[in-house]
C-alpha positions in Angstrom: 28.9 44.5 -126.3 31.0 41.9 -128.4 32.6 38.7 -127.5 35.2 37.4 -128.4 35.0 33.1 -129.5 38.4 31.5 -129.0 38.8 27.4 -130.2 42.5 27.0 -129.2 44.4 24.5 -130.6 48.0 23.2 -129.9 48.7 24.6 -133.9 46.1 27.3 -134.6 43.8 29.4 -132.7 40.3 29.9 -134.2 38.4 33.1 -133.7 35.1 34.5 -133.9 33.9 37.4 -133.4 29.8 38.4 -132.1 28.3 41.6 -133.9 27.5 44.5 -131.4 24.2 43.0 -130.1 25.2 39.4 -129.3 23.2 37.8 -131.8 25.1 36.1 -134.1 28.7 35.2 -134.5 31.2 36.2 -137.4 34.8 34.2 -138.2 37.9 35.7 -137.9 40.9 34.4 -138.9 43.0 31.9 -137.5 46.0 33.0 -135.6 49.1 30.8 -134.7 49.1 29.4 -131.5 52.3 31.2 -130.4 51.1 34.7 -131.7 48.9 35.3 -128.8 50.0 38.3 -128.1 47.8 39.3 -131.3 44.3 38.1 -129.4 45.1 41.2 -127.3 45.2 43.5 -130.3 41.9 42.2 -131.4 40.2 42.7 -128.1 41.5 46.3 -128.0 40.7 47.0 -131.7 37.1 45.1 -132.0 36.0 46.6 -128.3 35.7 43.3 -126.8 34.0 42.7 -123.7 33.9 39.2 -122.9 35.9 36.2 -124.0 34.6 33.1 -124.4 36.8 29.8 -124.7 35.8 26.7 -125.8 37.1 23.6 -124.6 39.8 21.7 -126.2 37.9 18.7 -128.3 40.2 15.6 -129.2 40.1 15.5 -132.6 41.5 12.3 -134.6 44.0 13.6 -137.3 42.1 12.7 -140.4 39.4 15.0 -138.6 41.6 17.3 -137.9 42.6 18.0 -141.5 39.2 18.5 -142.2 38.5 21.3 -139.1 38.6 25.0 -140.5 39.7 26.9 -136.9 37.9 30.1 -137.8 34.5 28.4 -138.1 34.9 26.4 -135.3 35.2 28.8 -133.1 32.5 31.1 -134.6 30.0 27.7 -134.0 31.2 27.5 -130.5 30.5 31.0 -130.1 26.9 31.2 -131.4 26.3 28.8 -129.2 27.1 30.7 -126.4 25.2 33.6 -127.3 22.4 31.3 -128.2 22.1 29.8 -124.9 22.8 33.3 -123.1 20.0 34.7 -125.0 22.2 36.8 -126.8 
């Protein structure tokens, strides 16, 4: 089983990526928000079988700088599988 962490942004998409037990959560790398034809690739490649989304977060811009995508997403998605006793 891995899932699939998604922090979508109106710029960049962050991804993360769980290892094969659910346990913990790896960083991809970012993908541009209007290449998300490429999350489908991942899914198929990686063997995904769930998706998890996090919710958009409004960021102030001197924040925003500061965000890395792929490591947001990858916190998001450890916390999923923390709470899901992954």
């Amino acid at each position: 089983m891995r899932i699939l962490g998604i922090d979508h942004g109106s710029v960049r998409i962050g991804l993360a990526l769980s290892d094969e037990l659910g346990w913990t959560a790896q960083p991809l790398s970012f993908i541009e928000a209007d290449k998300l034809s490429h999350i489908v690739e991942i899914v198929r490649q990686r063997e995904v079988t769930r998706i998890v989304v996090g919710l958009p977060r409004n960021v102030s811009r001197a924040k925003r700088k500061q965000k890395i995508d792929s490591m947001a997403a990858q916190l998001m998605l450890q916390s999923y599988l923390d709470a899901h006793g992954g």
